[in-house]
Legacy VTK file of the C-alpha trace (Angstrom):
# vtk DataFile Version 3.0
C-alpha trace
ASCII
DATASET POLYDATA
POINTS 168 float
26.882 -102.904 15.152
26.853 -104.429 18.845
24.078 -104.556 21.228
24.760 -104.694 24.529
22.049 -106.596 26.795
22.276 -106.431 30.035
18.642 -106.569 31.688
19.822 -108.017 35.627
22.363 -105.636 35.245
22.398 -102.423 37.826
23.098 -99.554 36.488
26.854 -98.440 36.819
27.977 -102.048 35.667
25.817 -102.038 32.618
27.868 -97.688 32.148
31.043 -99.519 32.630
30.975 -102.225 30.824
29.009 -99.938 27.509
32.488 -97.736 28.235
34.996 -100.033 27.923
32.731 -102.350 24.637
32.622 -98.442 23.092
36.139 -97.580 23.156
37.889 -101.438 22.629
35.582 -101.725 19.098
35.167 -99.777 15.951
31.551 -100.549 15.045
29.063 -98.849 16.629
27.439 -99.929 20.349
23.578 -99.680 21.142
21.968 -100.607 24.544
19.048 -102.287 25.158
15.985 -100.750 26.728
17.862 -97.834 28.770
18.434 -94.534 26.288
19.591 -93.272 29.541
22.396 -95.591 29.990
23.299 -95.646 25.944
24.030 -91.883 26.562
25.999 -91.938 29.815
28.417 -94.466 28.347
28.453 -92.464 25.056
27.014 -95.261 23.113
26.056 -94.636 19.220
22.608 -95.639 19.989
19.518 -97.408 22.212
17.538 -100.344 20.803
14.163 -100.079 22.624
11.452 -103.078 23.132
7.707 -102.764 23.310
7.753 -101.873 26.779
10.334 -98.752 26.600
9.553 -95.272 25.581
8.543 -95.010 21.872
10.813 -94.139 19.927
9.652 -90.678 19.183
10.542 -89.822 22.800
13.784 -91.408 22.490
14.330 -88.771 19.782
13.346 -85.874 21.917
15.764 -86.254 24.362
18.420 -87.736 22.750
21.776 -86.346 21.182
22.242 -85.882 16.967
22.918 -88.657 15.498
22.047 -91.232 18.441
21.027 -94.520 16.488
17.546 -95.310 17.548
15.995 -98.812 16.729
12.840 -99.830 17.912
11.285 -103.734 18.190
8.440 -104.797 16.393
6.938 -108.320 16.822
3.332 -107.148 15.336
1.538 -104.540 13.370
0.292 -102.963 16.554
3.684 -102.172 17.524
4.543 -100.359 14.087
3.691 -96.987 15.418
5.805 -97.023 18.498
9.202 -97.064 15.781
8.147 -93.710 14.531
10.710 -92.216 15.117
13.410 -94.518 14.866
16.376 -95.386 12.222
15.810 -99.065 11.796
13.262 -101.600 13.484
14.390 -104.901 14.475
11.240 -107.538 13.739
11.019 -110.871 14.615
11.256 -113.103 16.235
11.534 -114.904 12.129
12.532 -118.150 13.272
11.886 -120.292 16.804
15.242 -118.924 18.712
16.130 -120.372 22.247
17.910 -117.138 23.123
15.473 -115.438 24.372
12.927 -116.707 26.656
10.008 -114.098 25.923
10.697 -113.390 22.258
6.971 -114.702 21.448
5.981 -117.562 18.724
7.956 -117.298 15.237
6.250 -115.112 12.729
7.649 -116.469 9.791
9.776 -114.841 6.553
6.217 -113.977 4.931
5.400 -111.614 8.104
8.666 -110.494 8.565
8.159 -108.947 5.346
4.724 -107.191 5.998
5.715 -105.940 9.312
8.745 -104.536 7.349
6.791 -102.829 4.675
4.393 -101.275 7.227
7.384 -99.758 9.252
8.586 -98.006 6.350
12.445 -98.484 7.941
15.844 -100.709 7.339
14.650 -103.611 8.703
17.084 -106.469 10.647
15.821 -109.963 11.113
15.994 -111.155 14.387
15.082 -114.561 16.116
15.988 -117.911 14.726
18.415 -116.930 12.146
21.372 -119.132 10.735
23.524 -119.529 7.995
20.880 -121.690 7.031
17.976 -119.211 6.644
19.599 -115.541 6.689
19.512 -115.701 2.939
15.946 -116.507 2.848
15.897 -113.289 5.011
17.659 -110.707 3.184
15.704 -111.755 0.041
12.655 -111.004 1.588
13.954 -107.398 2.234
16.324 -106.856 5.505
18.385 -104.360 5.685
20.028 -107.005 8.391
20.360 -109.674 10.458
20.633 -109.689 14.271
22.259 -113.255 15.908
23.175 -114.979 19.044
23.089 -118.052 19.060
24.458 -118.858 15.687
27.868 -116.965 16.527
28.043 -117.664 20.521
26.710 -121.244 19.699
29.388 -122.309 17.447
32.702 -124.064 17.993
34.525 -121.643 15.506
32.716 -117.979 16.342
35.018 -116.413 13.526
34.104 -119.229 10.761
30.418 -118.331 12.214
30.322 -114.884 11.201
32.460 -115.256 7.869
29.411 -117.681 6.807
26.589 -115.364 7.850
28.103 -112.390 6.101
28.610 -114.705 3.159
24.530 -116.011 3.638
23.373 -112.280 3.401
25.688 -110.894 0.319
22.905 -111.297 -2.173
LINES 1 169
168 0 1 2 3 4 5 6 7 8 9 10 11 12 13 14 15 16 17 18 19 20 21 22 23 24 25 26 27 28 29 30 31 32 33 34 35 36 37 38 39 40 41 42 43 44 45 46 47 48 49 50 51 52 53 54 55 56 57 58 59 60 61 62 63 64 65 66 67 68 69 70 71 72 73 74 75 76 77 78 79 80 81 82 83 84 85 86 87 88 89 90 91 92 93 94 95 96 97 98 99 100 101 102 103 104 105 106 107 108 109 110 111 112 113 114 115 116 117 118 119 120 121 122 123 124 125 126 127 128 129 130 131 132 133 134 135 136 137 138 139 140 141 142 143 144 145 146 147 148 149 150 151 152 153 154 155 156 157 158 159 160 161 162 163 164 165 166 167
């Protein structure tokens, strides 16, 4: 899967660029934050933050099948993923990609928070080839990254070592 985030984008570039991601891959695309947009560019989903519409509401308005995942960075922020397919929790690690992902919360609470959510959970802040392992024991479904594919000199190598890190 692909997420597409776009947050200074307007709204027609962040359609037309979801339109051309969604028809020159063959993984599924999700948006960030905007159902709305997800569905206009025919998207396979919306991944929604703390400060979206809970997931539940997502799922009212939104067509079968629509992949809904929700963040969680907290236990108070368990019940706004009802509703969705997967959660994304984290951030595990310390990540530089993301200026207001919050302090790390560690592989221990990663678990917890994954437990409590009751969904396929992906792992996201932080993670490398060096810790995604650590990850998936503890029970991800997944592993979200940036940095560790966009930050390398060899993307491709990147990704071939990450998949390898989470076949456990």
């Amino acid at each position: 899967m692909v997420q597409i985030r776009l947050k200074d984008a307007d709204v027609a570039t962040q359609v037309e660029i979801a339109r051309k991601l969604v028809s020159a891959v063959a993984v599924p695309v999700i948006l960030n934050d905007r159902a709305d947009v997800a569905m206009a560019a025919r998207a396979a989903g919306v991944h929604i933050g703390a400060a979206d519409l809970p997931a539940a509401a997502v799922r009212r308005i939104s067509p079968p099948g629509f992949i809904i995942g929700a963040s969680v960075g907290c236990a108070s922020e368990a019940d706004r993923a009802v509703g969705a397919d997967y959660v994304g929790i984290g951030p595990v690690f310390a990540s530089a990609s993301k200026e207001d992902a919050g302090a790390a919360i560690g592989v221990e609470e990663f678990q917890r928070l994954s437990s409590l959510c009751g969904l396929p959970a992906v792992a996201i802040g932080g993670i490398t080839v060096e810790n995604a392992t650590a990850v998936m024991r503890s029970g991800a479904a997944g592993i979200a990254v940036i940095q560790a594919l966009l930050g390398a000199s060899d993307p491709e190598q990147a990704a071939r070592s990450l998949y390898c890190a989470t076949e456990i």
